[in-house]
N, C-alpha and C positions, 0 to 999 in steps of 0.2 A: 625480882623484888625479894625481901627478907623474908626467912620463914617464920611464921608465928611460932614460938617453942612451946612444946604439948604442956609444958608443967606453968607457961603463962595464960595459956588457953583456958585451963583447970583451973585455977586461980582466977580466971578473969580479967587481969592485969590487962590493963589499956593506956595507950603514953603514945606522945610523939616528938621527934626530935629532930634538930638539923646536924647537919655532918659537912662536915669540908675536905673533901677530897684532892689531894695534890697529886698533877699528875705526870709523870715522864712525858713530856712532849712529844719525844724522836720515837718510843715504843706505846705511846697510849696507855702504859698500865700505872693504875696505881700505885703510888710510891709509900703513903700515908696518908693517916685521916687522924682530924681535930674532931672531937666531937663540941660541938658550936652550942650547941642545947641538949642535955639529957632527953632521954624518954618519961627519967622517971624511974625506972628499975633498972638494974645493971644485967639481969635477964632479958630484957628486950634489946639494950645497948650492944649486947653482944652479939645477936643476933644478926642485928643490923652492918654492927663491923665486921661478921665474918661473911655477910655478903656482899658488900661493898669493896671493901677489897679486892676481890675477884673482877669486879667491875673492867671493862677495857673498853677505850676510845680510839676512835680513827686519829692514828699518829697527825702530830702538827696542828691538831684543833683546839683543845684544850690541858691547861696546866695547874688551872684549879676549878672544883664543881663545888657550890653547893646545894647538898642534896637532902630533900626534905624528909623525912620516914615517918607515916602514920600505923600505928597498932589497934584495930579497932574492933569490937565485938560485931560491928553494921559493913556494909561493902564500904571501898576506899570511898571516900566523901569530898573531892575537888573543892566545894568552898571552904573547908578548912585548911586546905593549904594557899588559899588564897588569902583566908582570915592571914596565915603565917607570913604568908608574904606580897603583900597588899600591890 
């Protein structure tokens, strides 16, 4: 999962966003991301794209994800991303 960056921590900054992952079919690795919904800060945004990226799938499964990213002061909270994606 993305790291929370120490100067959004400090700050307090809290946001969540969706991401769209496209992905190499034959090699599982991602190729590009859309960002679908901001966090909110482009310090969190980035976070999240530079881990995401890295991201890799069992070849031939998938070609595109989308992947929800929550930023939050409390532990990850499941009914919020159901709020997001109902």
């Amino acid at each position: 999962k993305p790291k929370y960056p120490q100067a959004a921590l400090r700050k307090r900054l809290m946001g969540k966003g969706i991401f769209l992952l496209n992905v190499n079919a034959k090699t599982g690795k991602v190729t590009s991301i859309k960002v679908e919904k901001r966090t909110g800060y482009e310090l969190l945004d980035v976070a999240a794209l530079e881990t995401l990226i890295k991201w890799r799938f069992k070849p031939n499964t998938f070609t595109r994800v989308h992947v929800p990213v929550l930023f939050g002061m409390n532990s990850y909270r499941t009914a919020e991303l159901h709020q997001m994606f109902p």
